[in-house]
C-alpha positions as CSV (number, residue, x, y, z in Angstrom):
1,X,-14.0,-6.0,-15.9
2,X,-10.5,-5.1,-14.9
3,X,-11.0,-1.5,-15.8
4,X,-14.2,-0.9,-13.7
5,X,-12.5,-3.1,-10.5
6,X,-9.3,-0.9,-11.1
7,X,-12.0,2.1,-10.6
8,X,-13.2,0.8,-7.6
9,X,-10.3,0.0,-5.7
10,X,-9.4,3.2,-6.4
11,X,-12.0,5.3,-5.5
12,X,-12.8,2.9,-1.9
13,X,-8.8,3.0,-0.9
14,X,-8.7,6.4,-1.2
15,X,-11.7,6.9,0.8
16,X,-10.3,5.0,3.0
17,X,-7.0,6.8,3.9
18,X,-8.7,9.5,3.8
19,X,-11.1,8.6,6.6
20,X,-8.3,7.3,8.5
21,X,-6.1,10.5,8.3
22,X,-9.1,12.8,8.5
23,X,-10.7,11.3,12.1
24,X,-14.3,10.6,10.8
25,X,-16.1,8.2,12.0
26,X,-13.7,6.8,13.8
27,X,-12.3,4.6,11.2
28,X,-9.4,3.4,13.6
29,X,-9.3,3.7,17.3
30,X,-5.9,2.9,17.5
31,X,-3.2,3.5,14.5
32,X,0.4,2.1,14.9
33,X,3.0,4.0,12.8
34,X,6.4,2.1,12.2
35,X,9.0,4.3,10.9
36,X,12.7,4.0,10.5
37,X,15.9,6.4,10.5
38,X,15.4,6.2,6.8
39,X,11.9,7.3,6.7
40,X,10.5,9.1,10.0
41,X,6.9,9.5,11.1
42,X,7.6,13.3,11.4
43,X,5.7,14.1,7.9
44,X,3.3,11.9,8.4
45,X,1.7,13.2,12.2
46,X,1.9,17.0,11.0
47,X,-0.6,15.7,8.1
48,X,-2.9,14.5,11.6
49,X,-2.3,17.6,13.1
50,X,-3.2,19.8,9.8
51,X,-6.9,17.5,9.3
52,X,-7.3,17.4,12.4
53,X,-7.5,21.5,12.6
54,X,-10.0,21.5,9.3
55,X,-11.8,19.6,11.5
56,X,-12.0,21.0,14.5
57,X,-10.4,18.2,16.7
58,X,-8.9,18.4,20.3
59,X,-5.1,17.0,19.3
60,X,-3.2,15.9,22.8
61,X,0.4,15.1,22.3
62,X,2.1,12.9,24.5
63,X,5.7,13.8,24.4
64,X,8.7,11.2,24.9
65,X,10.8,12.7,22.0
66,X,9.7,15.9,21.1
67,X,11.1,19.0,23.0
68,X,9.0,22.1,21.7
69,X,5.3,22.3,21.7
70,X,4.8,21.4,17.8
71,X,1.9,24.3,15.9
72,X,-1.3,23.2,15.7
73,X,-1.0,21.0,19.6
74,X,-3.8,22.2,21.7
75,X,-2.0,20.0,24.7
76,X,1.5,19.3,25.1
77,X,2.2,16.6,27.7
78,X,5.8,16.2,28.9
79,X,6.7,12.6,30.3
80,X,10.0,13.2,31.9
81,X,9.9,11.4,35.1
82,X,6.5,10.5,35.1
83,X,4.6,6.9,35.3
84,X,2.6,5.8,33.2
85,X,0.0,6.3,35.8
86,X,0.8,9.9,36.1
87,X,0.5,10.2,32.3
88,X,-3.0,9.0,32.2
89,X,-4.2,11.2,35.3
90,X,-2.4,14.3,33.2
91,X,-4.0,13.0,30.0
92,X,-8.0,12.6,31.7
93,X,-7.2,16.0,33.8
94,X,-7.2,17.8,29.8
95,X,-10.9,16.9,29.4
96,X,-12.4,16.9,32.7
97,X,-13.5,20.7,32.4
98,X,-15.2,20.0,29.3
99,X,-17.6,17.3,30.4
100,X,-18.5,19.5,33.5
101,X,-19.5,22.2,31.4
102,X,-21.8,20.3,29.7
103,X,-22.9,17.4,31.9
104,X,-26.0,17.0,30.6
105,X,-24.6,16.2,26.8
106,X,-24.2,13.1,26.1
107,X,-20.7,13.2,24.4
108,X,-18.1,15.8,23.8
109,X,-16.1,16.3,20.6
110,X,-13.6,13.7,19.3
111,X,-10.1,14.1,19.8
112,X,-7.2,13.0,18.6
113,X,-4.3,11.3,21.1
114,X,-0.6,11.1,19.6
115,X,2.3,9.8,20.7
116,X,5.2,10.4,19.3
117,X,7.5,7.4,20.1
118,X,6.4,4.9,22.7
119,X,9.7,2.9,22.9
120,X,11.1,5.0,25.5
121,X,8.3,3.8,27.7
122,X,8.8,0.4,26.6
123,X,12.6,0.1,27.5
124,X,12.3,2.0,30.9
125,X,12.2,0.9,34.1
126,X,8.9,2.4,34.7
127,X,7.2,0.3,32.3
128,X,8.5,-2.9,33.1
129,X,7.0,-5.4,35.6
130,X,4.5,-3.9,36.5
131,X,3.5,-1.9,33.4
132,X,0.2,-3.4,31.4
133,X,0.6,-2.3,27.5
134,X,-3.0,-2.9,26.5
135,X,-4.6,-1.3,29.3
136,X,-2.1,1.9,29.3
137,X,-3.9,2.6,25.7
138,X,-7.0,1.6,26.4
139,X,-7.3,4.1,29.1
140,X,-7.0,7.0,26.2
141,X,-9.8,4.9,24.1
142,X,-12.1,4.1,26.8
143,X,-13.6,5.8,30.2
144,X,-12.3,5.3,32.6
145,X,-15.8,4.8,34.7
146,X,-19.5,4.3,33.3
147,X,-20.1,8.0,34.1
148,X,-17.8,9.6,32.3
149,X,-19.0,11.1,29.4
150,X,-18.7,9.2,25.6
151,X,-15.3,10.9,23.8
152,X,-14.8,9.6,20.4
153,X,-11.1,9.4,20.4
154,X,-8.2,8.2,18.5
155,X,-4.7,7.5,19.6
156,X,-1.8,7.2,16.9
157,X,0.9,5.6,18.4
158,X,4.6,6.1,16.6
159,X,7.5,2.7,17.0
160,X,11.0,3.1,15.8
161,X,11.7,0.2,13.9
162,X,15.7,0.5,14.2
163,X,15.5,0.9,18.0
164,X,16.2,-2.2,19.5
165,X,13.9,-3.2,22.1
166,X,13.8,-5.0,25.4
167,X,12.8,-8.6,25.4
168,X,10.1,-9.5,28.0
169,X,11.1,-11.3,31.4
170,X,9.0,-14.1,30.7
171,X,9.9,-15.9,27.0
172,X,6.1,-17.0,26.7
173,X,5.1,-13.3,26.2
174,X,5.0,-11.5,23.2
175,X,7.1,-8.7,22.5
176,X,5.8,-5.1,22.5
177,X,5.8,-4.8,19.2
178,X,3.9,-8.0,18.4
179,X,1.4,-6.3,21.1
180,X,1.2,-3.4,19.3
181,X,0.7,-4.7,15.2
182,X,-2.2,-6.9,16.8
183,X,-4.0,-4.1,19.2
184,X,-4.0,-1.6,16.4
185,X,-6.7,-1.6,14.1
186,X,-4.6,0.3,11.3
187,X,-0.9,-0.4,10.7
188,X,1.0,2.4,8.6
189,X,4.4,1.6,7.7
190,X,6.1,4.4,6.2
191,X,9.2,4.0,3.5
192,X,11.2,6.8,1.7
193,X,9.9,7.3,-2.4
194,X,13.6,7.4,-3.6
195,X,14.5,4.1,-1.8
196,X,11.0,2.3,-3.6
197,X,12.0,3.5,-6.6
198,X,15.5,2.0,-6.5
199,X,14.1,-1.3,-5.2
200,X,11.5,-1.0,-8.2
201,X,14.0,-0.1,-11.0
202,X,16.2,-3.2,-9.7
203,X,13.4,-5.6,-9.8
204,X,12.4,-4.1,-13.3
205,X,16.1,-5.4,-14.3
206,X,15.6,-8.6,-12.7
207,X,18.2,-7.8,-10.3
208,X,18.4,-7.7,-6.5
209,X,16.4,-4.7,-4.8
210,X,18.9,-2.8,-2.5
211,X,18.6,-2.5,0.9
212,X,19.6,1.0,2.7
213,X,20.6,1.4,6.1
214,X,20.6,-1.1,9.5
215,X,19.8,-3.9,6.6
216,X,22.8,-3.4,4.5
217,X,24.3,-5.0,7.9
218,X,27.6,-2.7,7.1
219,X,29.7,-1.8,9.9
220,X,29.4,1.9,11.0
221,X,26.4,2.3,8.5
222,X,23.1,3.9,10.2
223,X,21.0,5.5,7.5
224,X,21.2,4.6,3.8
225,X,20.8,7.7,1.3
226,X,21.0,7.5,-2.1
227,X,23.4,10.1,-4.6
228,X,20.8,10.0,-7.6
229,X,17.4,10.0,-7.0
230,X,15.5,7.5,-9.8
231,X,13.2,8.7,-12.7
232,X,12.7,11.9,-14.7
233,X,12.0,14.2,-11.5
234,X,12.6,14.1,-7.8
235,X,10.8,11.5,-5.9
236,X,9.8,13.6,-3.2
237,X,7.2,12.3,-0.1
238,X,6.7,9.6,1.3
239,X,5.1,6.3,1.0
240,X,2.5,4.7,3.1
241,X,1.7,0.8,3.5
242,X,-1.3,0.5,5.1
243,X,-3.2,-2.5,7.0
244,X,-6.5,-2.0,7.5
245,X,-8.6,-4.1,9.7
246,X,-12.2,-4.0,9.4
247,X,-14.7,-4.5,11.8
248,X,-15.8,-7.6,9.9
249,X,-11.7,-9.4,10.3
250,X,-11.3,-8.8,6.6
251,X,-8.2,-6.5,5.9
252,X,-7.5,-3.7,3.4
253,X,-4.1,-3.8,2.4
254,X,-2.5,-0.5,0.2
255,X,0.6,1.5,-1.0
256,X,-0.5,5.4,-1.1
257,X,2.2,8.2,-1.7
258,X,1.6,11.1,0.5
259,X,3.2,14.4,-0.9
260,X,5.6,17.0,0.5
261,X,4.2,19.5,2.9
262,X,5.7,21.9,1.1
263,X,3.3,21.1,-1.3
264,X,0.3,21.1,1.0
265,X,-1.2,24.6,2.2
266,X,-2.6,24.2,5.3
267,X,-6.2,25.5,4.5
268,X,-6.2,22.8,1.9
269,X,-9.6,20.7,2.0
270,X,-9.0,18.0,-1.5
271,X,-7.3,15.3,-0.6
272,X,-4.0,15.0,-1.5
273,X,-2.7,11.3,-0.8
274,X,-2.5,9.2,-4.0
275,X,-2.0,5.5,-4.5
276,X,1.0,4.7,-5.4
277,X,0.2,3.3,-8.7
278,X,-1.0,6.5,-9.5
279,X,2.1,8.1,-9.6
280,X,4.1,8.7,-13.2
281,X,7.1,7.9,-11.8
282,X,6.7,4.7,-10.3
283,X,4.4,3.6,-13.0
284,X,4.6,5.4,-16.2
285,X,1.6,5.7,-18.7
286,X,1.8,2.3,-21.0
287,X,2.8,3.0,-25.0
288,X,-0.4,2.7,-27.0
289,X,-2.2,-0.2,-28.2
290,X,-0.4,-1.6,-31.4
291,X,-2.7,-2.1,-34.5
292,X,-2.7,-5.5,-36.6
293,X,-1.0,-3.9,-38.8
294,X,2.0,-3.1,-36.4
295,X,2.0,-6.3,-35.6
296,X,2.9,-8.1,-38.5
297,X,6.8,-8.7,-38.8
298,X,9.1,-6.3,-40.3
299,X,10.9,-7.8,-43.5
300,X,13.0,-5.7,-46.5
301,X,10.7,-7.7,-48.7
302,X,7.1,-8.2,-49.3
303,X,4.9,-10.7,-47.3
304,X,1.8,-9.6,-48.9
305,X,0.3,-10.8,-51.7
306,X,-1.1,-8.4,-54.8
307,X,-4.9,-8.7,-55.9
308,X,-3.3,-10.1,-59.2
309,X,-1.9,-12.7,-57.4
310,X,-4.7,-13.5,-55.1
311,X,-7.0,-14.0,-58.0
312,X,-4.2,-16.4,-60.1
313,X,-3.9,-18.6,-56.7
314,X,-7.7,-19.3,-56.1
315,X,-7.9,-19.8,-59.9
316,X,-5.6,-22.7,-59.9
317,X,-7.7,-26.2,-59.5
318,X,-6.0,-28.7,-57.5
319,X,-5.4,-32.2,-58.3
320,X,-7.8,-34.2,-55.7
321,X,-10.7,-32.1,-57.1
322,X,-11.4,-34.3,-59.7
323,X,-12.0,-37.3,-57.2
324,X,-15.0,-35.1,-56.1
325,X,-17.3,-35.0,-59.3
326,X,-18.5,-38.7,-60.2
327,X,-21.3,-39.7,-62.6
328,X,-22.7,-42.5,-60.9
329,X,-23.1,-43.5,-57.2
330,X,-19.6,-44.3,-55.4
331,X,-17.8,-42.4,-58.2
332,X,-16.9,-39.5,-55.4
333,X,-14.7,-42.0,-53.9
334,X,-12.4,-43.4,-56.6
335,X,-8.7,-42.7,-56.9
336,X,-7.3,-41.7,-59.9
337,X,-3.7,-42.7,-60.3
338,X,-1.8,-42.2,-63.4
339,X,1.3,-45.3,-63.2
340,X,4.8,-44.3,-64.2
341,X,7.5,-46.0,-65.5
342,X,9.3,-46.7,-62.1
343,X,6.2,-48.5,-60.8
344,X,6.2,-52.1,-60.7
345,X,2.4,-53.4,-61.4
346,X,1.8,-57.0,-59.8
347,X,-1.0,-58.2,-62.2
348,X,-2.0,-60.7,-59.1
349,X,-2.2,-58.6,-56.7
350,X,-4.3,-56.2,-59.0
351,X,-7.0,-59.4,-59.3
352,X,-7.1,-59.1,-55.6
């Protein structure tokens, strides 16, 4: 059975991510990517932009980090000095002209919504008091107003892990991160392949993983590298935890590795993300299965026995067999006892 639920995790986890990372259906409205200084989200949001070309999706990027429009970015939304309010006016203005072209369809293709760091707008001033986290995305999600036409959209919202953020005024409110990991319906938290394999090859030693970067808790340390990278070849990509929450509350939780794009041409339909227990590297092939004969123990002498010798030990008759074979009834179940001269016979007792 383990083989044939090996196969099937396999085979639904992968159609999984792929779902997620190609738009269909979608899988998840909201996506929350946490990266780090060690392992950036960069990577991972051109492999949205490239599926989301192959299939033909309106990509929108909401800008608090990135300068230059990126390739592949139909919409490139700049938020310096703008409100929140003004970013979601800017962001409904982009499909406006759409839905009038076509008022009498019913919905308009999906699109795809990314932001590519939303603590800026969590640490201003602007979205402080009077800023509302779950209804700022939800305005991407939903319409604004029953007539607006049906857009099947997705946001994917990127959080620097090693940036510190602002607590809330009031202590009885959850932080915006713990907002965040429980709006989102997928969570994607993204790790370097050299620094898992490390960890992993420390655990295989029964030692203490490492730790790289703002958790090595050094002074003047930022971003953790390592001189040698671990294994036969490179351990090049990146790795993916994912959280998957169903529509039912049951989640999907799983490690993929997602390849350089170096790797990747763009036109390139067949998915390429693997789970990471796929991977030679992290978990090499296991030695073949020993036979019964590999298993016995190896000695400089023999253990075995020859047929000659097989054939002498079952001919030799053992004392208590003669007990067995008894003329009369109850003769089975005598004792024969031969006395020796060290034995001391009680003729009394032998009367008893």
């Amino acid at each position: 059975m383990a083989p044939l639920n090996l196969a099937h995790r396999r085979t639904h986890n992968l159609l999984l991510i792929s779902k997620l990372l190609s738009l269909r259906d979608t899988a998840s409205p909201l996506t929350l990517l946490l990266d780090s200084l060690e392992q950036p989200a960069t990577p991972l949001i051109k492999e949205y932009i490239r599926r989301a070309k192959l299939s033909k999706v309106h990509v929108t990027l909401i800008a608090f980090e990135t300068l230059k429009q990126p390739e592949g970015v139909d919409v490139f939304i700049a938020t310096r000095r703008k409100s929140p309010a003004d970013i979601v006016k800017e962001v409904a203005t982009v499909y406006q002209p759409t839905a009038s072209t076509n008022p009498t369809r019913k919905s308009i293709p999906g699109r795809l919504i990314l932001i590519d760091a939303i603590n800026p707008l969590l640490s201003s001033t602007k979205g402080g008091a009077g800023f509302h986290l779950p209804t700022f995305l939800g305005s991407f999600i939903a319409p604004s107003s029953p007539s607006a036409p049906k857009v099947e959209a997705s946001v994917v919202v990127t959080y620097h892990q090693d940036v510190p953020g602002l607590m809330p005024p009031n202590p009885y409110l959850p932080s915006p991160l713990a907002m965040l990991t429980y709006l989102a319906t997928s969570v994607i938290t993204l790790h370097s392949f050299s620094h898992i394999m490390a960890q992993k090859a420390a655990r295989d030693r029964s030692l203490a993983a490492p730790v790289f970067g703002l958790e090595q808790e050094q002074d003047g340390i930022l971003l953790g590298r390592l001189d040698k990278l671990t294994g036969t070849g490179a351990a090049e990509g990146i790795v993916l935890e994912l959280e998957h929450r169903r529509k039912s509350g049951r989640g999907v939780l799983e490690w993929y590795l997602l390849p350089p794009a170096s790797r990747i041409s763009p036109q390139q339909v067949k998915e390429v993300v693997t789970l990471l227990d796929d991977n030679v590297l992290y978990n090499p092939p296991m030695e073949p299965d020993t036979t019964a004969d590999d298993e016995q123990p190896q000695s400089t002498f023999e253990l075995g026995l020859t047929e000659r010798q097989r054939r002498d030990r079952e001919g030799v008759v053992l004392p208590y067999f003669d007990a067995q074979h008894g003329d009369g009834p109850g003769e089975g179940g005598r004792i024969l006892y031969d006395m020796g001269e060290e034995d001391d016979f009680d003729e009394e007792e032998d009367e008893i």
